[in-house]
VEXDREN-700023 format. One record per residue (C-alpha): residue in one letter; z, x, y. Coordinates in steps of 0.05 Angstrom, whole numbers. Layout:
! VEXDREN-700023
(r 'a' (Z X Y));
...
//
This chain:
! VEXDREN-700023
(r 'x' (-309 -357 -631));
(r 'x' (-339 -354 -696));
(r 'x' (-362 -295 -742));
(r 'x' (-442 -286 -757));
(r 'x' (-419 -216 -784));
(r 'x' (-380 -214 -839));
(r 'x' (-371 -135 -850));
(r 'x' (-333 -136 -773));
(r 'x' (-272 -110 -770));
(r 'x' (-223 -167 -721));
(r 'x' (-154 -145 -710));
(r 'x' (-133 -207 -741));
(r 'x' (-142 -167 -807));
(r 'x' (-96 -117 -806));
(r 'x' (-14 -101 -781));
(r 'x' (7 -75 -722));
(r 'x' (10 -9 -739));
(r 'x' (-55 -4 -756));
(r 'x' (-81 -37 -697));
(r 'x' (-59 11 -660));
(r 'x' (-84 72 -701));
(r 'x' (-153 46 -703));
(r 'x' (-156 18 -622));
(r 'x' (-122 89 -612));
(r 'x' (-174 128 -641));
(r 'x' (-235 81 -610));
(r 'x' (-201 77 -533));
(r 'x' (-187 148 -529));
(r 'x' (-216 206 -490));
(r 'x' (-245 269 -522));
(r 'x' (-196 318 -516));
(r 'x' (-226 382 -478));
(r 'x' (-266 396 -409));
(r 'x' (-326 360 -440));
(r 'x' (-273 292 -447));
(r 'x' (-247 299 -385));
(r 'x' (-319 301 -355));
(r 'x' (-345 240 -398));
(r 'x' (-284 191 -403));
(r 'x' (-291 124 -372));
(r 'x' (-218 111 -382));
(r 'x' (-195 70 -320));
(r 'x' (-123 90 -323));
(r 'x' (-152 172 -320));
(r 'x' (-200 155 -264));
(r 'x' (-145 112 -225));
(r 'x' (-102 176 -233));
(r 'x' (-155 218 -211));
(r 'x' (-176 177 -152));
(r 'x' (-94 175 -119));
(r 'x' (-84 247 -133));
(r 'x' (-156 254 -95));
(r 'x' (-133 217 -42));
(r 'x' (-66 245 -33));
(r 'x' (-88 314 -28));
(r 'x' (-133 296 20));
(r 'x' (-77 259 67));
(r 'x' (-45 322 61));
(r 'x' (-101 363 94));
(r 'x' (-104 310 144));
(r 'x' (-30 312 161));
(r 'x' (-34 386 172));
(r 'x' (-94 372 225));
(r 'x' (-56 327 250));
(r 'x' (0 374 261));
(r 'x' (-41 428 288));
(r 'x' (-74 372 340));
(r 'x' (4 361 363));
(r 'x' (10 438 369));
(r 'x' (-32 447 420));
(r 'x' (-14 378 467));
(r 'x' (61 399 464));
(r 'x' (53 431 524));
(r 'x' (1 429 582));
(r 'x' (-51 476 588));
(r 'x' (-38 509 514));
(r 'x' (-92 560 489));
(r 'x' (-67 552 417));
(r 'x' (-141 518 398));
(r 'x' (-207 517 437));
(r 'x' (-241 448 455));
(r 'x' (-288 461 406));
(r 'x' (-248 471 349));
(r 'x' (-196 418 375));
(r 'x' (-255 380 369));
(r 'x' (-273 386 295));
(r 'x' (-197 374 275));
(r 'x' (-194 308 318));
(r 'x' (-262 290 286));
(r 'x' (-239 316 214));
(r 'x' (-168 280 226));
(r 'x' (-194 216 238));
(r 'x' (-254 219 185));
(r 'x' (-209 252 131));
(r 'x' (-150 195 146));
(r 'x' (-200 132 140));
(r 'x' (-261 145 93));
(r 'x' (-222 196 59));
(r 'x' (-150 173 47));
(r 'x' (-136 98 72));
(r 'x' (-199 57 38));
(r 'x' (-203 105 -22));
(r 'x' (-119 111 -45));
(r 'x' (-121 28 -41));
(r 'x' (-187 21 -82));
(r 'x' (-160 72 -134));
(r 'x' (-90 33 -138));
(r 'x' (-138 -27 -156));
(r 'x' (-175 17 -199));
(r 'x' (-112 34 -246));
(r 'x' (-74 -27 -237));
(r 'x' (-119 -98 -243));
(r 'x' (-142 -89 -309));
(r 'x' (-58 -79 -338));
(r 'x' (-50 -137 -289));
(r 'x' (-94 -185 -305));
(r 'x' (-91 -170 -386));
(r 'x' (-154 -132 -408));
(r 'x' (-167 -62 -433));
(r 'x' (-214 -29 -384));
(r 'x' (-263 -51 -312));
(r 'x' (-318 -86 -322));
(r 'x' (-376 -28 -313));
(r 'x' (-336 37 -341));
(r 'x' (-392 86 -323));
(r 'x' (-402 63 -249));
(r 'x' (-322 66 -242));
(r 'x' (-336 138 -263));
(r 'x' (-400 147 -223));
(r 'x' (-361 118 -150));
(r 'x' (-304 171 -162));
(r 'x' (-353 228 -173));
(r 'x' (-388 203 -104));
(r 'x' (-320 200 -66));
(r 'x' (-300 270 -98));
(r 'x' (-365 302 -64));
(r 'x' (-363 265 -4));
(r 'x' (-294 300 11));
(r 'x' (-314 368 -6));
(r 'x' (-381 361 29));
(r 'x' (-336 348 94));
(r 'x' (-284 404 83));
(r 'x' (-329 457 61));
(r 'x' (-373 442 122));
(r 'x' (-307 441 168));
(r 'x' (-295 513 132));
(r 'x' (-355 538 154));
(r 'x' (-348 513 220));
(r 'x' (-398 465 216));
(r 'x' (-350 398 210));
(r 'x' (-367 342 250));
(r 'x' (-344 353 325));
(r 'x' (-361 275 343));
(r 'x' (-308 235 333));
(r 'x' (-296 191 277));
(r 'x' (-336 139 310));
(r 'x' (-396 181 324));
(r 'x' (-416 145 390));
(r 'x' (-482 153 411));
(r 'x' (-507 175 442));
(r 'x' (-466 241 442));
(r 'x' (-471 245 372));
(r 'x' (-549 236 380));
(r 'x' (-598 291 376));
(r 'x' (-601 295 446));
(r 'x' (-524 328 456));
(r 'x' (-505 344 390));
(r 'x' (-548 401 361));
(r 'x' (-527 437 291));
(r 'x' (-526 398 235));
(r 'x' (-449 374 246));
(r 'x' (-462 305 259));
(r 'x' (-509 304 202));
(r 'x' (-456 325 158));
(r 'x' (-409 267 188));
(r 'x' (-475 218 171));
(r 'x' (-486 238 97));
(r 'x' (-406 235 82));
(r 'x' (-401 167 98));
(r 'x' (-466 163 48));
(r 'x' (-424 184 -5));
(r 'x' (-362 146 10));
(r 'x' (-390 80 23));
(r 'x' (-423 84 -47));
(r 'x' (-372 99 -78));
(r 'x' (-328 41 -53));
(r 'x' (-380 -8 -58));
(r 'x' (-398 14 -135));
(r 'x' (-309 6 -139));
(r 'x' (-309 -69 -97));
(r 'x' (-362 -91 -148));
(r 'x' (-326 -62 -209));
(r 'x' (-264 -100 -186));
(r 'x' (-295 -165 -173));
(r 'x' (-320 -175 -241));
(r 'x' (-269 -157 -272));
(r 'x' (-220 -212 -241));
(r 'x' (-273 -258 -250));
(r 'x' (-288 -252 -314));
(r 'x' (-240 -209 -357));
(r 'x' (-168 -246 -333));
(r 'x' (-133 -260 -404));
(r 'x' (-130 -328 -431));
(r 'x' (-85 -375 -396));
(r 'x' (-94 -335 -327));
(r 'x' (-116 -382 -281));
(r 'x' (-136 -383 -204));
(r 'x' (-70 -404 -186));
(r 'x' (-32 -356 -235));
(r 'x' (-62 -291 -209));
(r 'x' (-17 -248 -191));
(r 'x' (-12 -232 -106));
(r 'x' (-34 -164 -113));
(r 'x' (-101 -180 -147));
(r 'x' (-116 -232 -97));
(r 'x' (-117 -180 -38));
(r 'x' (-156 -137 -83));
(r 'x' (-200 -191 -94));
(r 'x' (-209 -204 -18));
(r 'x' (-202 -136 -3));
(r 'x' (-274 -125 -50));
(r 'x' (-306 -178 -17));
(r 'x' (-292 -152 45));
(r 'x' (-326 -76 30));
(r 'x' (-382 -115 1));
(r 'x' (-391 -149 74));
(r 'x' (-368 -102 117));
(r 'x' (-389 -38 89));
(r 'x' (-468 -38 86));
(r 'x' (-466 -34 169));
(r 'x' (-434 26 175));
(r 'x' (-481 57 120));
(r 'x' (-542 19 163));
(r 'x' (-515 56 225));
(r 'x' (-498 125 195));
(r 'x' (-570 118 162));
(r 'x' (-611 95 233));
(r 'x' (-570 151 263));
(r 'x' (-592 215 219));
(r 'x' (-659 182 215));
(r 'x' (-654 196 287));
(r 'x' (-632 260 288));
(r 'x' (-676 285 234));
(r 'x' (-742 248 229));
(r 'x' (-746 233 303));
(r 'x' (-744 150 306));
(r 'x' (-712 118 365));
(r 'x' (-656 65 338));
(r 'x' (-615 96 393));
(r 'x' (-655 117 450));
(r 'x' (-659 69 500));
(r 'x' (-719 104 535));
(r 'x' (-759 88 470));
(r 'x' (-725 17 461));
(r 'x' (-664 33 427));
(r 'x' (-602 13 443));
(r 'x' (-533 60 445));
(r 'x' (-494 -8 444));
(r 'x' (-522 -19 372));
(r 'x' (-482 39 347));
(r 'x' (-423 10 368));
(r 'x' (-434 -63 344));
(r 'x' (-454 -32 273));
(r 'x' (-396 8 273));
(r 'x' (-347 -33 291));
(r 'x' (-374 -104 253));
(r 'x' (-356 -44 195));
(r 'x' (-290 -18 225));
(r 'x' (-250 -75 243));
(r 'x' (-250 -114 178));
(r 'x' (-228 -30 155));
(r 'x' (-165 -48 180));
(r 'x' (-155 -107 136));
(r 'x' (-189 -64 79));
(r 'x' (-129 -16 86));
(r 'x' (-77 -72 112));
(r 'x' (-90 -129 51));
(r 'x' (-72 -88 -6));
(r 'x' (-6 -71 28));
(r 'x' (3 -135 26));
(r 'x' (-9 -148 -46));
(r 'x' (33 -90 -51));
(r 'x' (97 -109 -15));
(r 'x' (92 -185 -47));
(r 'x' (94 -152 -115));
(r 'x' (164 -105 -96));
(r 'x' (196 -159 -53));
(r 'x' (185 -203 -119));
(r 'x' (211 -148 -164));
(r 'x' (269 -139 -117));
(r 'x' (297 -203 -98));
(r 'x' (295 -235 -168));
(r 'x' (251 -293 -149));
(r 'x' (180 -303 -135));
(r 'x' (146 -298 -70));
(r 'x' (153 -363 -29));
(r 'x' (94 -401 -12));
(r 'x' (50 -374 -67));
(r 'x' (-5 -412 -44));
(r 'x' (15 -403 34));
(r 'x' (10 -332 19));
(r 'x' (-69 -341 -23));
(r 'x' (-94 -376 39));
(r 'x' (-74 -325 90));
(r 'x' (-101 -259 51));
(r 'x' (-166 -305 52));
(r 'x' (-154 -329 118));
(r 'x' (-149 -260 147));
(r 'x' (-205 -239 106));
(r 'x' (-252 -289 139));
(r 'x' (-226 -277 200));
(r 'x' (-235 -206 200));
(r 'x' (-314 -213 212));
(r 'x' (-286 -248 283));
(r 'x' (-257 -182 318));
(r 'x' (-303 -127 318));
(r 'x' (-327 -147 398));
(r 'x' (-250 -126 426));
(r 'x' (-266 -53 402));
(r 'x' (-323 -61 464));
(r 'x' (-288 -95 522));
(r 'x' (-301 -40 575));
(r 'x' (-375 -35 549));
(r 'x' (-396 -86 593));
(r 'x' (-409 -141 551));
(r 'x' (-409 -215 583));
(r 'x' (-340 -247 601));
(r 'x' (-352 -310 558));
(r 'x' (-371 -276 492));
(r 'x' (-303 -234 507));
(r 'x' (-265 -286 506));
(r 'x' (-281 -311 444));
(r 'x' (-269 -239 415));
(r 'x' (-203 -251 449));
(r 'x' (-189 -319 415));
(r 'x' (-206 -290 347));
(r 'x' (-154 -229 361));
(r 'x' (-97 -275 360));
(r 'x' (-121 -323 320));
(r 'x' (-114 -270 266));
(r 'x' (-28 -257 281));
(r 'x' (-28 -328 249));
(r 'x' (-32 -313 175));
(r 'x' (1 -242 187));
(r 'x' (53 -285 215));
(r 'x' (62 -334 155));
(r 'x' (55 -275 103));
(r 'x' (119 -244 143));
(r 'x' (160 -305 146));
(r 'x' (143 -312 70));
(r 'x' (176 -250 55));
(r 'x' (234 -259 91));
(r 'x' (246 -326 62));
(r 'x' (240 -290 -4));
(r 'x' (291 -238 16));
(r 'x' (337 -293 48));
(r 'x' (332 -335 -13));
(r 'x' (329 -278 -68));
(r 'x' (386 -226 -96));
(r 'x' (359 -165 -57));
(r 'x' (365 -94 -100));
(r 'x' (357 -39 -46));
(r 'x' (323 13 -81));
(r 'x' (272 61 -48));
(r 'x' (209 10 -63));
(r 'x' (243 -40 -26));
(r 'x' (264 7 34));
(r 'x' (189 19 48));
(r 'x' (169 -59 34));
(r 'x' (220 -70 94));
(r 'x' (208 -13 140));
(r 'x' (137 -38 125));
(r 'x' (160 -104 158));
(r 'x' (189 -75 217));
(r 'x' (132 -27 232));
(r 'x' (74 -73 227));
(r 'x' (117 -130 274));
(r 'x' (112 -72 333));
(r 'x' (35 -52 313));
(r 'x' (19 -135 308));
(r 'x' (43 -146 375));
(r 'x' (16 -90 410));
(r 'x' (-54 -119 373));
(r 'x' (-48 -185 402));
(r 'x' (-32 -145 473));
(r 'x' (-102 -99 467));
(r 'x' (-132 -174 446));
(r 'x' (-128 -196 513));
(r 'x' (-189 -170 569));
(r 'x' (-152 -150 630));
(r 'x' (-90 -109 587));
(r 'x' (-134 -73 542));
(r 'x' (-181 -48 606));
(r 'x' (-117 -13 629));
(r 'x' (-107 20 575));
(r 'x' (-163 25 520));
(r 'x' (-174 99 532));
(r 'x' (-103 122 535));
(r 'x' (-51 139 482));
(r 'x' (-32 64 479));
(r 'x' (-77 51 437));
(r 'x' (-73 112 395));
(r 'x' (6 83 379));
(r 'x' (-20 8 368));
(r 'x' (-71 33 315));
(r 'x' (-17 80 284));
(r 'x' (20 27 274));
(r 'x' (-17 -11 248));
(r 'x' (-49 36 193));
(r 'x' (13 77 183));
(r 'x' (61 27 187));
(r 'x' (15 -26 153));
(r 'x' (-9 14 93));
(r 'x' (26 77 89));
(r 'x' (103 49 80));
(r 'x' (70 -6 21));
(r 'x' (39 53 1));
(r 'x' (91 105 -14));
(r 'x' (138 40 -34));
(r 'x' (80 19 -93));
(r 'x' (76 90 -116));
(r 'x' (156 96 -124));
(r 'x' (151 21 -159));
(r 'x' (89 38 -200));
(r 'x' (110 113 -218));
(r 'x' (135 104 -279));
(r 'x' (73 58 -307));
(r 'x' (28 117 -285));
(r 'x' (71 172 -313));
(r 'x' (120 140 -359));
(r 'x' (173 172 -313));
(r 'x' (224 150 -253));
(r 'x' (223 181 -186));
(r 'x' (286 204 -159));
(r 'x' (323 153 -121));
(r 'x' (368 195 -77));
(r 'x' (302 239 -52));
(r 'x' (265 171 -50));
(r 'x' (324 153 -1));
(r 'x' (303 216 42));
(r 'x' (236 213 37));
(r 'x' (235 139 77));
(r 'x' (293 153 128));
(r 'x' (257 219 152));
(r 'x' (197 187 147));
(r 'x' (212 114 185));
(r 'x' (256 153 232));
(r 'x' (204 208 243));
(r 'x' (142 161 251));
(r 'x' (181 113 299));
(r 'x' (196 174 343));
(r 'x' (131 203 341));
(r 'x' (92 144 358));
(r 'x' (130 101 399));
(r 'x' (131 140 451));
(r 'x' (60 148 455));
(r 'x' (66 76 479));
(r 'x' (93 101 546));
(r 'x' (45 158 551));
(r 'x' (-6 106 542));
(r 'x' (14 71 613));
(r 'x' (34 131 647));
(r 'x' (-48 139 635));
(r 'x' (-51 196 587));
(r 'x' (-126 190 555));
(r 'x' (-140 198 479));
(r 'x' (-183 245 461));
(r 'x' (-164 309 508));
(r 'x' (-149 374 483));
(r 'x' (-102 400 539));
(r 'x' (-77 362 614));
(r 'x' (-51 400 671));
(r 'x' (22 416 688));
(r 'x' (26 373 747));
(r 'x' (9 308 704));
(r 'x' (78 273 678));
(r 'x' (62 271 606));
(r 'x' (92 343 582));
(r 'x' (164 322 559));
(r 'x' (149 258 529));
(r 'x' (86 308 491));
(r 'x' (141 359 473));
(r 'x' (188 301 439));
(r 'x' (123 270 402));
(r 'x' (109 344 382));
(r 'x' (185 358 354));
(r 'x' (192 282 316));
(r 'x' (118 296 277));
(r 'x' (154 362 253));
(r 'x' (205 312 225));
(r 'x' (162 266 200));
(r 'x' (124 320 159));
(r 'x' (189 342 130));
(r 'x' (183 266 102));
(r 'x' (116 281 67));
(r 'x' (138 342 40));
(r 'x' (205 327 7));
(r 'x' (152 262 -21));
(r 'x' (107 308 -51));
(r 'x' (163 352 -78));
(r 'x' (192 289 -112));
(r 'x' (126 273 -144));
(r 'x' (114 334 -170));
(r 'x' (182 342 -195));
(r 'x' (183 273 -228));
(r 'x' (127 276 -256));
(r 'x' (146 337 -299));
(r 'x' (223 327 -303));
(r 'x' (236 263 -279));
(r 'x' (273 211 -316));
(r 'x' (245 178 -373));
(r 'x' (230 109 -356));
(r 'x' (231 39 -405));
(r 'x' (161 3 -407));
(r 'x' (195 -45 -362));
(r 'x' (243 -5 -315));
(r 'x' (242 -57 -258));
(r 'x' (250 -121 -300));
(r 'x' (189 -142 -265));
(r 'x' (141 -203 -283));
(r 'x' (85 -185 -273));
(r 'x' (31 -161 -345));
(r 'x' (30 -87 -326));
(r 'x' (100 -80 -349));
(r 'x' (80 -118 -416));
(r 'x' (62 -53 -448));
(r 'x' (89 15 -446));
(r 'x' (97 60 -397));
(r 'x' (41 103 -388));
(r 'x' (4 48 -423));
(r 'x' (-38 68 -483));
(r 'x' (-120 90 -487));
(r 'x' (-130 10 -495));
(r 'x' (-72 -20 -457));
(r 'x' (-62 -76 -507));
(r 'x' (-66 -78 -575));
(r 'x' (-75 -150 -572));
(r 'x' (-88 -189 -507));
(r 'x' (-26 -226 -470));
(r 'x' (-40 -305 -467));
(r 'x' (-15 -331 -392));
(r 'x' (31 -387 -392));
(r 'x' (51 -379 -319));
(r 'x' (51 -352 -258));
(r 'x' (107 -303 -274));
(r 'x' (90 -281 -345));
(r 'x' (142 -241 -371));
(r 'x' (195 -281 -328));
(r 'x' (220 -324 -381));
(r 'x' (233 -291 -456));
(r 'x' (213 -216 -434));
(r 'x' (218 -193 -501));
(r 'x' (165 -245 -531));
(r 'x' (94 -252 -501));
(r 'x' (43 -294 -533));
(r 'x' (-11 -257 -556));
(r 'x' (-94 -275 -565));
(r 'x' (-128 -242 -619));
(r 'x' (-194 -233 -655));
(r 'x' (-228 -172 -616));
(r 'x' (-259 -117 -667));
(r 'x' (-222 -56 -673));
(r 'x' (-277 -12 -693));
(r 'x' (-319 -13 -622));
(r 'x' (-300 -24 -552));
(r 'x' (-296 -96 -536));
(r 'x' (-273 -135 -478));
(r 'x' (-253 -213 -476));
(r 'x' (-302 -250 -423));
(r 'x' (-263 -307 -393));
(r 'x' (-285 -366 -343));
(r 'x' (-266 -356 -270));
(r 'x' (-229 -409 -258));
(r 'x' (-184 -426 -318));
(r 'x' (-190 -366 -357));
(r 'x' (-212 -396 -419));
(r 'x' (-238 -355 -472));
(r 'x' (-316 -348 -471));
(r 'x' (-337 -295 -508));
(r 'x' (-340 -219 -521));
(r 'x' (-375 -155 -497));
(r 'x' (-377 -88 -516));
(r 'x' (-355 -42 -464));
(r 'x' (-388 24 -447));
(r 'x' (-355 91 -485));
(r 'x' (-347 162 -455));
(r 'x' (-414 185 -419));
(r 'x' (-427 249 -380));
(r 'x' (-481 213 -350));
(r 'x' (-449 181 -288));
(r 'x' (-425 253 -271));
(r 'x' (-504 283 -280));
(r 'x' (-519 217 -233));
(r 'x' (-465 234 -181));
(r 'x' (-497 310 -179));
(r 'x' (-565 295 -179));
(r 'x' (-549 242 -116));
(r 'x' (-502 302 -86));
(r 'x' (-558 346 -80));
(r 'x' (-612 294 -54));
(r 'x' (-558 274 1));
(r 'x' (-546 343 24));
(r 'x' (-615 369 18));
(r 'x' (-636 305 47));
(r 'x' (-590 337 113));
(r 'x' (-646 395 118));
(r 'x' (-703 361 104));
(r 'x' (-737 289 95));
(r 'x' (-774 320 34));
(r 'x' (-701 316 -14));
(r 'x' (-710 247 -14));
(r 'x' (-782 248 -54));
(r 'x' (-768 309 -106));
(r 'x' (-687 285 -109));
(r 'x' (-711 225 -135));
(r 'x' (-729 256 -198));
(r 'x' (-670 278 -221));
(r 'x' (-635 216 -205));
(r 'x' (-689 168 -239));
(r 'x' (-678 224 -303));
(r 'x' (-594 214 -295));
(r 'x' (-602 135 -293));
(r 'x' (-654 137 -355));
(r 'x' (-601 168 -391));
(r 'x' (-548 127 -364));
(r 'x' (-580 68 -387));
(r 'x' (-619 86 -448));
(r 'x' (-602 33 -505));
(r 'x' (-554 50 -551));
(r 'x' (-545 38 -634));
(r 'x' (-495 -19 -621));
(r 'x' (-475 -65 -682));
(r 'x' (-495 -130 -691));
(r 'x' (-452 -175 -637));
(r 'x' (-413 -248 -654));
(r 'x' (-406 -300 -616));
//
């Protein structure tokens, strides 16, 4: 790169010391409400985003526990079918649009810019913009559920009983316009991520030396880019429905109910593998970390996350065998269901290599990566079971399936999860969580979640269906309900003594090293939290293990300015230097955006007329957004 501006100020041109002062004071946020509003800072808005997300597992949970109330016995009066309704719908909305999708996008959101070696995402203000949009998605749907107007439909939404036909009050509406928000938001986040593994990986970070967590995020984007516009087609074609009067739905007008569910589910099956393939990045990255020695089958591993990924688009019909559908395409939906155990089943034998081969540490990460293991080897093969026709049109409608897809999302996701947080703690607050609660916190919880959904596998065949409120005496199911009821009381205990660890960590915890883990991987390469501008100058990649060999010497890349925001731009493949870009400071501007599209969306709910006069304000927020800035003269 050479210099057509002579008065630039390159890092190159001054110590260490004062690299830091000056990236220090460029990089970081306005102290104050009005810089906590504006910043653009990825590590704040990653922070922001899991805390989000947690809190709103929490509510779920406590739905959750509440829904488990009332089935612990038969006939209970503890809560109506109406409001039983709204917390089944609010559970299973709140869990996956709310929690699951969101919590792995913002771990991305913190974690692949320290990872692959650059200072911030590639578009700062829409990172900003998509958490502002999840934000008042989720209060949109609790403040609604306060007022007794939450969504009583399921979080599927079937039509056509969540059509205007059966479902009167604006509740469904409310269910529509949430997954509005949402699904911008994690598009605006996939897109984000994308470019910025494309095209800001440090020098020397090629393809194959990317680390295994930032591969499934990669996949992971690509598969919300794909897989999320039908389920924001549907939930459009459906309010459109309810509030405008067209007919996607209504067969008598030639509409089709059974286009709901294909939408829905071309959208809801690859969900899975949204939530399930940053686990996996997840669990590579601790089972690395804790057995001393890189993942086997590096490349084995690459294949499958894109493997499933491509896969995933194969599945969506088995969601629909008892609709009816012909025998032959079935069967292909069939062959596609297993066809998918294959690269779950390689990533698992990959890991256990690793562990067989490696110097395991048993600390709590590694407890969850291996509970993990365990859990999503019962939810797998109760998936390839539900894969097959004549099994899954026993039991598709009974608690079976409620256990299989618990298992699968809870064992799957949640275990990486809570591992990755106790592994990446300290690089998000600078501090250790305790190790003898950690302990606790994932023997109540595996013990409690086996108990409580195991045996839902038996209620399942004993023909208990999903989605009841109460079941009489006479029907078998009341001590095996009573059990499931008891073990969730123990697997709540879990999440609390979790949260209490967080919150106690956070503010007393043990100081933790940049590097507590001895890990590999360039997130540890700088301190612990890292600072306003994660590097002062950019790591250079020599393998795929970067800090593997000579920890305490990394090479470095320099010649960024230090008196404006830049970012290196880097090819896709190998990484090579290519040039640099200024990237975007502090703005209140995405937040005016995300309120001026708040308000259309809801207003939009009561009438079409939001859509015309909300535009305005929006058009008003974007000129701003995008109105050119004083920006010195660039070099090339």
């Amino acid at each position: 790169m050479t210099s057509r501006n002579a008065g630039a100020l390159r890092d190159t041109a001054f110590d260490a010391a004062e690299i830091d002062r000056r990236l220090a004071a460029i990089w970081s946020t306005t102290p104050g409400v009005w810089g906590a509003l504006a910043t653009v800072d990825h590590k704040v808005i990653g922070r922001r985003y899991i805390t989000t997300a947690f809190v709103f597992l929490a509510l779920g949970g406590l739905l959750s526990l509440l829904m488990r109330l009332q089935l612990a016995q038969p006939e209970a009066r503890f809560i109506g079918p109406d409001r039983y309704n709204q917390i089944f719908t609010m559970h299973g909305t709140n869990m996956m649009f709310l929690f699951a999708v969101p919590v792995m996008q913002a771990m991305a959101v913190y974690l692949v810019p320290l990872m692959v070696g650059t200072r911030n995402v590639a578009f700062p203000r829409l990172n900003a913009f998509s958490y502002w949009m999840y934000l008042a998605g989720g209060l949109l749907l609790w403040i609604a559920f306060v007022l007794d107007t939450g969504p009583d439909v399921g979080w599927f939404a079937y039509v056509p009983l969540s059509g205007p036909q059966y479902a009167a009050g604006k509740r469904a509406d409310v269910w529509a316009q949430m997954i509005t928000f949402t699904e911008v938001s994690a598009l605006a986040v996939a897109v984000e991520i994308v470019v910025t593994i494309f095209k800001h990986r440090a020098p020397g970070m090629s393809l194959d030396r990317i680390p295994l967590f930032v591969w499934s995020m990669l996949v992971t984007s690509f598969l919300v880019i794909l897989a999320m516009p039908a389920i924001m087609v549907a939930s459009t074609a459906l309010i459109l429905d309810r509030l405008v009067e067209t007919h996607f739905f209504n067969p008598a007008e030639g509409g089709d109910v059974l286009l709901w569910q294909h939408l829905f589910w071309f959208f809801g099956h690859p969900e899975v593998y949204i939530i399930f393939l940053p686990a996996v990045g997840m669990v590579s990255t601790i089972v690395a970390t804790f057995t001393r020695r890189p993942v086997f089958g590096y490349l084995a591993m690459v294949m499958a996350l894109i493997a499933t990924g491509i896969l995933a688009f194969g599945l969506w019909v088995h969601h629909m065998f008892v609709a009816g559908l012909p025998r032959l395409g079935e069967s292909f939906f069939t062959a596609s269901s297993m066809a998918i155990a294959v690269p779950a089943g390689l990533q698992i034998f990959c890991w256990l290599a690793t562990i067989w081969a490696g110097r395991p540490i048993f600390k709590t990460p590694f407890l969850f990566a291996i509970g993990f293991i365990v859990t999503f080897v019962i939810g797998g093969l109760t998936g390839v079971m539900v894969a097959s026709v004549p099994f899954d049109t026993q039991v598709h409608d009974t608690y079976f399936v409620v256990a299989h897809f618990h298992y699968v999302l809870v064992g799957g996701a949640v275990f990486p999860l809570l591992g990755a947080l106790y592994y990446w703690f300290p690089k998000l607050t600078g501090r250790l969580m305790s190790e003898t609660l950690g302990r606790w916190v994932f023997g109540l919880i595996f013990v409690g979640f086996n108990l409580t959904f195991f045996p839902m596998h038996i209620l399942g065949l004993q023909g208990m269906p999903r989605r009841i409120y109460t079941y009489q005496p006479e029907m078998p199911w009341s001590g095996l309900n009573m059990f499931i009821s008891l073990s969730a009381v123990i697997l709540a205990g879990g999440f609390l003594l979790f949260f209490i660890d967080v919150i106690r960590s956070a503010r007393t915890g043990a100081v933790a090293s940049s590097n507590p883990w001895e890990a590999s991987t360039l997130e540890w390469a700088t301190s612990s939290p890292p600072p306003p501008y994660n590097f002062a100058r950019l790591p250079v990649v020599g393998g795929l293990d970067p800090l593997s060999d000579r920890r305490d010497v990394l090479p470095v890349a320099a010649g960024l300015r230090v008196d404006r925001r830049e970012l290196l731009v880097s090819s896709i493949v190998e990484a090579t230097p290519e040039a640099r870009e200024t990237s975007s400071g502090d703005s209140i501007w995405p937040l005016l955006a995300a309120i001026a599209t708040t308000a259309t969306l809801i207003w939009s709910i009561f009438t079409p007329w939001a859509v015309v006069w909300g535009s305005i304000p929006i058009a008003i927020a974007l000129i701003g957004w995008f109105w050119p800035k004083g920006v010195p003269e660039d070099e090339s």
